[in-house]
C-alpha positions as CSV (number, residue, x, y, z in Angstrom):
1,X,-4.8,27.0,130.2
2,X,-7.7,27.5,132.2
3,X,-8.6,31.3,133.5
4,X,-6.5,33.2,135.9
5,X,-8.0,33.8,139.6
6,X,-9.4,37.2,139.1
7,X,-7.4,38.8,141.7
8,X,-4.1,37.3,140.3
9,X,-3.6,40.4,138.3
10,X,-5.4,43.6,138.5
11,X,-4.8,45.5,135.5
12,X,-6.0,48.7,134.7
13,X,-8.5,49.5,132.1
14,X,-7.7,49.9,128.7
15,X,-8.6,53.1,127.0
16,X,-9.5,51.6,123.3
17,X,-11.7,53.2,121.1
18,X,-15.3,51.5,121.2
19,X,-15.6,51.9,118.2
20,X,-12.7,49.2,117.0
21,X,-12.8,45.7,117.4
22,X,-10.2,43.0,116.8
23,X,-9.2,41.6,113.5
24,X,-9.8,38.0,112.9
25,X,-8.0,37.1,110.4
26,X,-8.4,33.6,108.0
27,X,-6.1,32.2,105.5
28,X,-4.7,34.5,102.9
29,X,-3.0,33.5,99.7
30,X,1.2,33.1,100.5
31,X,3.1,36.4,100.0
32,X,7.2,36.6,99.2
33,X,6.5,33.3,100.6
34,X,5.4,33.6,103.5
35,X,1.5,34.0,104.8
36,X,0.0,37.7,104.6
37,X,-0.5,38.0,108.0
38,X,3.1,36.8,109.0
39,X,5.0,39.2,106.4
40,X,7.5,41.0,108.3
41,X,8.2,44.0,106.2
42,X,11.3,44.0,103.5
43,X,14.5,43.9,105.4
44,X,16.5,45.6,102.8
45,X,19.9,46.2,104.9
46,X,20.8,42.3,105.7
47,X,22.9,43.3,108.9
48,X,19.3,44.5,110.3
49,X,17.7,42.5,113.5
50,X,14.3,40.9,113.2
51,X,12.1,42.0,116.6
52,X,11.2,45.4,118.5
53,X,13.2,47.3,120.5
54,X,12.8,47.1,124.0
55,X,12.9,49.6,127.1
56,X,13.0,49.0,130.6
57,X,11.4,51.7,132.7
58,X,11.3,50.1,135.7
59,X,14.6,49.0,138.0
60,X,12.6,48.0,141.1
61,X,13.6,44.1,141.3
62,X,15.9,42.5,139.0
63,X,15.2,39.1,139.8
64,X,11.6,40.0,138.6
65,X,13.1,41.2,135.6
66,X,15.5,38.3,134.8
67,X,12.5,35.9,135.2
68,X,10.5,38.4,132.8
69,X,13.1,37.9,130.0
70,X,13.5,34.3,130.6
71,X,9.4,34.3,129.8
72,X,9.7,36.9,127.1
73,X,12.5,34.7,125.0
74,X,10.6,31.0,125.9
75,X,7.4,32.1,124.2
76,X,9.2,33.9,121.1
77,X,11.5,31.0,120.5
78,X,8.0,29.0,120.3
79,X,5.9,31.3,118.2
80,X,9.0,31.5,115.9
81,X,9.9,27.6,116.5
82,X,6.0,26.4,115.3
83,X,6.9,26.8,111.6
84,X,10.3,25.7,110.2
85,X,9.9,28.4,107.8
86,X,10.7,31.4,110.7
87,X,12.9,29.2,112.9
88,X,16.1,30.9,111.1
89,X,14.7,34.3,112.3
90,X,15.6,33.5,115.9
91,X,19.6,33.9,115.2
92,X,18.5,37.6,114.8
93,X,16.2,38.5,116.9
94,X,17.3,41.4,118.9
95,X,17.6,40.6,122.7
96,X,19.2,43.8,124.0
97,X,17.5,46.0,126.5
98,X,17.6,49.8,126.4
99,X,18.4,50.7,130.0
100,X,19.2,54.2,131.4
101,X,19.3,55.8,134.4
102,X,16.6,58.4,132.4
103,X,14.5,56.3,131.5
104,X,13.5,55.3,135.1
105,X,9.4,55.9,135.3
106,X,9.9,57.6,131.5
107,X,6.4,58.5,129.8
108,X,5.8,57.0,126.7
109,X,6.7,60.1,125.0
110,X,9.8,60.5,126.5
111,X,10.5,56.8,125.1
112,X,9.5,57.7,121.7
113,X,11.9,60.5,122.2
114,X,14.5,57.9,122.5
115,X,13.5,56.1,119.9
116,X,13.5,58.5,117.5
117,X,16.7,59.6,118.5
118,X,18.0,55.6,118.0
119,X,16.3,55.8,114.4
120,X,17.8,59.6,113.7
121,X,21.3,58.1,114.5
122,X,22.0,55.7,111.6
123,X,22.7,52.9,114.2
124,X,20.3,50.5,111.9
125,X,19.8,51.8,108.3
126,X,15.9,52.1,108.5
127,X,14.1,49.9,106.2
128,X,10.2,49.2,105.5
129,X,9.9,47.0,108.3
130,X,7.8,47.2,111.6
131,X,11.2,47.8,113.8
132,X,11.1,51.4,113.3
133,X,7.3,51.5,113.2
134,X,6.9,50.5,117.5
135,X,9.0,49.4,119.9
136,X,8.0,47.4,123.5
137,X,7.9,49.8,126.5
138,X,8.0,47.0,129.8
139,X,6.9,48.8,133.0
140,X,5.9,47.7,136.3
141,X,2.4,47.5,135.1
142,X,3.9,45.0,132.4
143,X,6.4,43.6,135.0
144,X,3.4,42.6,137.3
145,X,1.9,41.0,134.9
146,X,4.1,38.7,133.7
147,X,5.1,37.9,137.4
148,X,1.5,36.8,137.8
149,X,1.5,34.8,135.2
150,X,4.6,32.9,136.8
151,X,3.2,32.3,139.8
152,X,-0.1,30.7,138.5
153,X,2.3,28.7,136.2
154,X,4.3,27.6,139.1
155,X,1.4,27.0,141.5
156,X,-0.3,24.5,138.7
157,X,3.0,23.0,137.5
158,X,2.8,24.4,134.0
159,X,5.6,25.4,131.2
160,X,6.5,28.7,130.7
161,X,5.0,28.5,127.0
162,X,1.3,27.4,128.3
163,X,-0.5,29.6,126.5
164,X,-1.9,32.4,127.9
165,X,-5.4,32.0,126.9
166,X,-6.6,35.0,129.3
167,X,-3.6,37.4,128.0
168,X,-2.0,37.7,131.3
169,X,1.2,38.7,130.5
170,X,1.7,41.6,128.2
171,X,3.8,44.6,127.6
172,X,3.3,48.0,126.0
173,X,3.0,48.8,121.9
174,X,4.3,51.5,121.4
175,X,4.2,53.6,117.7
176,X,6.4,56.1,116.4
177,X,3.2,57.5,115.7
178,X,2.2,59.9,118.6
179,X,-1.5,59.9,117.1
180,X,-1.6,56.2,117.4
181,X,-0.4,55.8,121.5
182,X,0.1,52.6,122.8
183,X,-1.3,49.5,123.4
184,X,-0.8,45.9,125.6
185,X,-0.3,43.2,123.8
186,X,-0.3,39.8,124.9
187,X,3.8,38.2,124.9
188,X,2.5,35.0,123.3
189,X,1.1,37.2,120.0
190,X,3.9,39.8,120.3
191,X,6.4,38.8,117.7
192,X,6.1,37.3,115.0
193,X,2.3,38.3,114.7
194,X,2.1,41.3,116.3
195,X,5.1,42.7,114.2
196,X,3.5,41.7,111.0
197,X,0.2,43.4,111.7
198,X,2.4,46.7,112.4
199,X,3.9,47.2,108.9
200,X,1.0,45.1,106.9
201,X,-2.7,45.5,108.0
202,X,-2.0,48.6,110.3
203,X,-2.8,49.7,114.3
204,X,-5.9,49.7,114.0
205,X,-6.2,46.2,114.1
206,X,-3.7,45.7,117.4
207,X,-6.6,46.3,119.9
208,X,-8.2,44.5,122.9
209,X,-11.1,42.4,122.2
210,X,-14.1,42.9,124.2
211,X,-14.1,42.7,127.6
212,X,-10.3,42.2,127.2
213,X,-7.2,43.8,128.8
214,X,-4.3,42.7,125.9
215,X,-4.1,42.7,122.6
216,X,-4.6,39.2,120.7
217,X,-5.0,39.4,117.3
């Protein structure tokens, strides 16, 4: 996909340390079987879902949000859909939004808060996976940016999967970990790559490239 006009999006600036850079990652040696860098944690409790949680803090426009899902599940389905080894993670991927009235314009903290509290109540037994490791915060910083990326896709007659070469469209990593904050990450690298970088090589390596806005690792 060729760049997105400059003024398409104007995103704030990411407050990474300088000091990291991203990971670039080459083939590893297979792992339980599947590739190092796509290992998704061990799901010990079977009746657990595959994927992040995800909070809405923003209510502002709902047809911006239904087009943000529809975005959100078309690029998934075709990370997870490349390799027929994940396409039978898609039946459990967890869909549902966390929505509340107090979670309108909620910090980040206040959303760990609510995390916690979802981990604390036994709802999912918590295994050594990356689901109770970060969840996806979408705001109407996040919001915006996925719109944007609709409307360039629309104006040049493009699929919702193009990819997203410029990281357009992102939401917010979040850890559990108050030490390690948040971070954008691109949609198109959210899940299943994303998620396995969580539990396996660490946050450190979910960070902006130079001279970059999201995170594409």
């Amino acid at each position: 996909m060729s760049a997105v006009p400059s003024d398409r999006a104007a995103q704030p600036e990411a407050t990474q340390n300088p000091n990291q850079s991203p990971s670039s990652p080459g083939d590893e040696q297979p792992i339980r079987p599947e590739s190092k860098y796509l290992y998704l944690g061990d799901h010990t409790n079977a009746e657990n879902a595959y994927g992040f949680r995800i909070y809405r803090t923003t209510y502002s426009d709902d047809d911006k949000w239904d087009r943000f899902m529809s975005y959100l599940k078309t690029n998934i389905e075709r990370s997870l859909g490349r390799d027929e080894q994940y396409k039978h993670q898609l039946a459990r991927v967890d869909w549902t939004v966390q929505s509340s009235p107090d979670l309108q314009d909620a910090s980040m903290d206040q959303v760990r808060d609510h995390f916690i509290q979802w981990i604390d109540s036994g709802e999912e037994q918590p295994d050594n996976s990356s689901r109770f490791l970060a969840f996806v915060v979408v705001d109407g910083e996040s919001l915006d940016s996925v719109t944007s990326m609709l409307e360039f896709l629309e104006e040049e007659n493009l699929p919702l999967d193009e990819d997203d070469e410029e990281g357009t469209a992102y939401v917010k990593l979040v850890s559990v970990n108050e030490k390690d904050g948040d971070v954008p990450v691109c949609i198109q690298y959210l899940y299943p790559r994303v998620f396995s970088f969580v539990h396996g090589l660490g946050w450190e390596h979910i960070v902006p490239g130079e001279g970059e806005f999201s995170a594409r690792p």
